[in-house]
C-alpha positions as CSV (number, residue, x, y, z in Angstrom):
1,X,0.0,0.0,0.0
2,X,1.5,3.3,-0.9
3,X,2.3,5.3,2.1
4,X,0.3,8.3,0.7
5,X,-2.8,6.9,1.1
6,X,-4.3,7.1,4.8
7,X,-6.3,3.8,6.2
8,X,-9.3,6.4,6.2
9,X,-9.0,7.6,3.0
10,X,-9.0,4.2,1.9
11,X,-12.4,3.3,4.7
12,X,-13.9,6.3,2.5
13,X,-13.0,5.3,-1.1
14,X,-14.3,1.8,0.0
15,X,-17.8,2.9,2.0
16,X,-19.0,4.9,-1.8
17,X,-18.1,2.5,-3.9
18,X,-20.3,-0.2,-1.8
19,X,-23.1,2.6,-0.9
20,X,-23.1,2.8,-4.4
21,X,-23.0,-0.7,-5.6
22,X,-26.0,-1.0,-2.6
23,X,-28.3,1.7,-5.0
24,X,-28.0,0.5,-8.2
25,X,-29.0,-2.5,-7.0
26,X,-31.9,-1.3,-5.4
27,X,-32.3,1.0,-8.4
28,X,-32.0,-1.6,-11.5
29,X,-31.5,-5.1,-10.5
30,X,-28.1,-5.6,-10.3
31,X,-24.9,-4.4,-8.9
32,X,-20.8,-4.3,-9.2
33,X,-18.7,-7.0,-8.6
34,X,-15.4,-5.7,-6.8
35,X,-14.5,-5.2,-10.7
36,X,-17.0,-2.7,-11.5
37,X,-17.4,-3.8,-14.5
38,X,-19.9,-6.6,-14.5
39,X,-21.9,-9.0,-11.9
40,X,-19.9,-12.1,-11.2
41,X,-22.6,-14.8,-11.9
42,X,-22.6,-16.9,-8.7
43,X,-22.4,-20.6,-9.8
44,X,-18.9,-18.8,-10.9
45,X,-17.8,-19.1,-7.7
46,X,-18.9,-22.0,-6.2
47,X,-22.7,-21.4,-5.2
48,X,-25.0,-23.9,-6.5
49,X,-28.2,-23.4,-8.6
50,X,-30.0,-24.2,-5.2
51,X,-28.3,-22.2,-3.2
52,X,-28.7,-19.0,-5.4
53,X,-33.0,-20.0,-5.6
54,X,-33.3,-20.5,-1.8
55,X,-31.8,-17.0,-0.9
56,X,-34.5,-13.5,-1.0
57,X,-34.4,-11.8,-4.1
58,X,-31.8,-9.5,-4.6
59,X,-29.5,-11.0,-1.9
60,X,-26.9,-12.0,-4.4
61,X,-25.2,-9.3,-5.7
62,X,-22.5,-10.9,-7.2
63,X,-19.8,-9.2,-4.7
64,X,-17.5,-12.2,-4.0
65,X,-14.7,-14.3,-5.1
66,X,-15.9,-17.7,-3.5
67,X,-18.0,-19.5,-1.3
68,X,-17.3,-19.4,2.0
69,X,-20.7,-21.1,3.5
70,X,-19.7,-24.3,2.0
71,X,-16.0,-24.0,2.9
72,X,-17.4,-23.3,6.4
73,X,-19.4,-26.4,7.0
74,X,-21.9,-24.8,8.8
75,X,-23.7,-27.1,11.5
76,X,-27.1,-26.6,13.6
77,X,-27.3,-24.9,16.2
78,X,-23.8,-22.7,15.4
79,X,-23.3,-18.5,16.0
80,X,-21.7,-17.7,12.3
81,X,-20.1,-13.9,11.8
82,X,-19.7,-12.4,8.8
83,X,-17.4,-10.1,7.5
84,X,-18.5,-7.3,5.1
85,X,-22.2,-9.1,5.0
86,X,-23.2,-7.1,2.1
87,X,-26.4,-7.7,1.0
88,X,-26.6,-10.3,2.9
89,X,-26.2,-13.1,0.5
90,X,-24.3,-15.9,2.4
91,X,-26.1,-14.9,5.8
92,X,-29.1,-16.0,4.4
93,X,-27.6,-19.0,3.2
94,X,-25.9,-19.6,6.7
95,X,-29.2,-19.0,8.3
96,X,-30.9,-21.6,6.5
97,X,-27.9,-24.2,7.7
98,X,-27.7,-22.8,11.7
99,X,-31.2,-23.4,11.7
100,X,-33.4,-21.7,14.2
101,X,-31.0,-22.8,17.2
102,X,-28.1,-21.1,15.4
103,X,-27.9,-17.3,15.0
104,X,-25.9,-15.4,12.0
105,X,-24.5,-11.9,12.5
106,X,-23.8,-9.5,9.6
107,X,-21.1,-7.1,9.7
108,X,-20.9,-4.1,7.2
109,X,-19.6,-0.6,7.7
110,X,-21.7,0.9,4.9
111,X,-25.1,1.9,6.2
112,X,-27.0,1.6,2.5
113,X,-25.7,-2.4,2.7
114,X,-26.8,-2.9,6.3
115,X,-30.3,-0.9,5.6
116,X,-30.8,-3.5,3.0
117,X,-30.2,-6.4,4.2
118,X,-32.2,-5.4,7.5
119,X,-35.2,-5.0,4.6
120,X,-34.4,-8.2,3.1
121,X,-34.4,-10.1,6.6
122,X,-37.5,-8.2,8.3
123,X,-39.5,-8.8,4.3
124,X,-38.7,-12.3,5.0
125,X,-38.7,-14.1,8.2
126,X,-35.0,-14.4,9.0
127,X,-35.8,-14.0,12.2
128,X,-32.0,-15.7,13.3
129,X,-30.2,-13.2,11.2
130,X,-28.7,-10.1,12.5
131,X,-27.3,-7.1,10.5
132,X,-24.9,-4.8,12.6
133,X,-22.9,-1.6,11.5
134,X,-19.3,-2.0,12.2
135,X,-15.9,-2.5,11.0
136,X,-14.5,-5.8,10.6
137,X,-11.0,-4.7,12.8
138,X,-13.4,-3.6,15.3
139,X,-16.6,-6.7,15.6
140,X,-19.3,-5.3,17.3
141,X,-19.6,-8.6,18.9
142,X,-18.9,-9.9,22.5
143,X,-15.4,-12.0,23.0
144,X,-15.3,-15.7,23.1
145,X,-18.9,-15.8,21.8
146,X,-18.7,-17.0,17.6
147,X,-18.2,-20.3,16.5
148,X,-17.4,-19.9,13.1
149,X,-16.4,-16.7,11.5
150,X,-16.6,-16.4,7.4
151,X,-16.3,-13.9,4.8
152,X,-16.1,-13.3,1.1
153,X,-13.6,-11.4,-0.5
154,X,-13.8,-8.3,2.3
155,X,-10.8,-8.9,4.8
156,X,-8.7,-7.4,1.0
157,X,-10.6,-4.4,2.0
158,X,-9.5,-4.1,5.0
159,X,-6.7,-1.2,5.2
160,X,-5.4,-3.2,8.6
161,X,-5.4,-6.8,8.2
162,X,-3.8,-7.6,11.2
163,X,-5.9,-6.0,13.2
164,X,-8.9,-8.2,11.4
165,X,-7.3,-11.3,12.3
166,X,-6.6,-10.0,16.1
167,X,-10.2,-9.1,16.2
168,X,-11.4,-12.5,14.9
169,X,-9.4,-14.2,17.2
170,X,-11.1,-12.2,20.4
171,X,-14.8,-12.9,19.1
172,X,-13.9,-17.0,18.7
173,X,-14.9,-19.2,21.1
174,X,-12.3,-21.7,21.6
175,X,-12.5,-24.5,19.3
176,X,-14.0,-21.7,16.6
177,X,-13.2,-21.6,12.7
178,X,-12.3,-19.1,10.6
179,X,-13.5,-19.7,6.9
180,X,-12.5,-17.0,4.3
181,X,-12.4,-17.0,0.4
182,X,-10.5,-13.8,-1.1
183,X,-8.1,-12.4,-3.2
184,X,-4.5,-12.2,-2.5
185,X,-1.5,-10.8,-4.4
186,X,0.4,-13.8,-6.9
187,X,2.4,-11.4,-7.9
188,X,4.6,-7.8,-8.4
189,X,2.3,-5.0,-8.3
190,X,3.4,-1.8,-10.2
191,X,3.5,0.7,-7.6
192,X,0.8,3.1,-9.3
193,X,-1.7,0.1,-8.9
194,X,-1.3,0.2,-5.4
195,X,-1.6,3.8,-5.0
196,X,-5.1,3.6,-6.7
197,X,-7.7,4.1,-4.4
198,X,-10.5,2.7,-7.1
199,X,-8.4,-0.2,-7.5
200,X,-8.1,-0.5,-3.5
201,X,-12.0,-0.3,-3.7
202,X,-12.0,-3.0,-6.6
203,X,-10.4,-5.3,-4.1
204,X,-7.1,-5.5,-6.0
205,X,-4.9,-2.7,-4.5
206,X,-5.2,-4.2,-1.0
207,X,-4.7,-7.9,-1.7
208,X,-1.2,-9.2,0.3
209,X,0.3,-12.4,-0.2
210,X,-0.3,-15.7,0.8
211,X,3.0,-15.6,2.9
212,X,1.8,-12.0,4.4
213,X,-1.7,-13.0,5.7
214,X,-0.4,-16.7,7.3
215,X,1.9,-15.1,9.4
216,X,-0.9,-12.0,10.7
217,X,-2.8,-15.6,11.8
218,X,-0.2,-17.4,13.6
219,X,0.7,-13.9,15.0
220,X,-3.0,-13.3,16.0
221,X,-3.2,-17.3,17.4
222,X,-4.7,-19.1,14.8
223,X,-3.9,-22.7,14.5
224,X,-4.2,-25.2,11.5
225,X,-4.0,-22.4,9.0
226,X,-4.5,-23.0,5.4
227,X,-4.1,-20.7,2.7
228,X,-4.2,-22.1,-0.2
229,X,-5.4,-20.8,-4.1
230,X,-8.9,-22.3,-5.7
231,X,-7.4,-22.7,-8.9
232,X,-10.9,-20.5,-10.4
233,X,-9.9,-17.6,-12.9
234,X,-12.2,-14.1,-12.3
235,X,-11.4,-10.7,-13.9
236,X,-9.4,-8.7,-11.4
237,X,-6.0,-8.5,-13.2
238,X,-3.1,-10.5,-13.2
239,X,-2.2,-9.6,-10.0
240,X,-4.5,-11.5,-7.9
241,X,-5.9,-14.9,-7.6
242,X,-8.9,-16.2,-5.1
243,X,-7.6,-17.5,-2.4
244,X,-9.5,-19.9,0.7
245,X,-8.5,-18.9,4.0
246,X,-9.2,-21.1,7.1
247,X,-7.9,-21.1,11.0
248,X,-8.6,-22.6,14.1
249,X,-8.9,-21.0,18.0
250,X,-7.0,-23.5,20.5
């Protein structure tokens, strides 16, 4: 990250684009991916034809890399967090496996993504889904109280990534998972790509290595960490490559 750009400036560049993305899908039907170009079609990324039917209209706004639900193994009964919930796409999904002894918390700092998904969930009966305003390095959730935390292609976003991971770690009960799909760097980045805020908000700018994100786990305490590429090709550049992310709390 260049050292001109401040984490806010970067919190800012990131909260339009997604307020943004948040109206014209309200407005027209469909919204960015974190290429602004088009909508990533969801069976793209690893979400099958059922799992895009059984979620509310409009849920899906084709704003990840992955599919983190699956990678998560969700089980009855389970407390699931996730990261930069969006529209609330893969709550919905986790809410349907955590069943109504479970309970899934959304956590978005942009106030147009968390209005909607509140709609979404009130329109609907979610009634074990929860949408909270908050940044991901700072959960609004209690310690020692998550069993599983996912997210999908959000923690890039992040302007301190440590400070994600150390934040994770505190809302984990022990024994809890962390199941992430994102983007990380695969290669040399020219230094005017990384001093792009657009690019930062097109989850490309802020993507670290492989090497770079392991070590902010074990540093944070993780355990049985995996980072490991998918192997699936989007449309972010050569720079980047999705990514599954997962970690354990002793």
């Amino acid at each position: 990250m260049s050292q001109q750009i401040s984490q806010e400036d970067i919190r800012d560049s990131v909260r339009k684009r997604y307020a943004r993305a948040a109206r014209q899908q309200e407005s027209v039907g469909t919204a960015s991916c974190c290429d602004s170009s088009a909508h990533v079609d969801a069976t793209r990324l690893g979400y099958s034809a059922e799992d895009i039917s059984s979620a509310p209209e409009g849920a899906e706004m084709g704003l990840g890399c992955g599919n983190p639900v699956a990678l998560a193994s969700l089980q009855p009964g389970e407390v699931v967090v996730d990261l930069g919930s969006g529209g609330g796409f893969d709550c919905f999904l986790a809410s349907n496996r955590v069943g109504p002894t479970g309970r899934v918390i959304g956590v978005d700092m942009t106030p147009e993504m968390v209005s909607k998904a509140r709609r979404t969930a009130d329109s609907k009966g979610f009634d074990n889904v929860d949408f909270r305003l908050g940044e991901i390095e700072h959960l609004p959730v209690a310690d020692d109280s998550v069993d599983v935390i996912m997210s999908n292609c959000v923690v890039n976003l992040s302007p301190d990534k440590p400070g994600v991971m150390r934040d994770a770690f505190r809302v984990l009960r022990s024994g809890g998972r962390l199941a992430i799909s994102d983007l990380l760097a695969v290669g040399p980045m020219p230094d005017e790509v990384r001093a792009d805020l657009d690019r930062y908000a097109e989850c490309v700018s802020g993507a670290v290595s492989a090497e770079e994100l392991e070590g902010w786990m074990n540093d944070a305490g993780f355990v049985d960490v995996i980072v490991a590429p998918t192997g699936a090709t989007l449309d972010e550049g050569p720079w980047v490559a999705p990514f599954v992310i997962e970690g354990r709390k002793p």
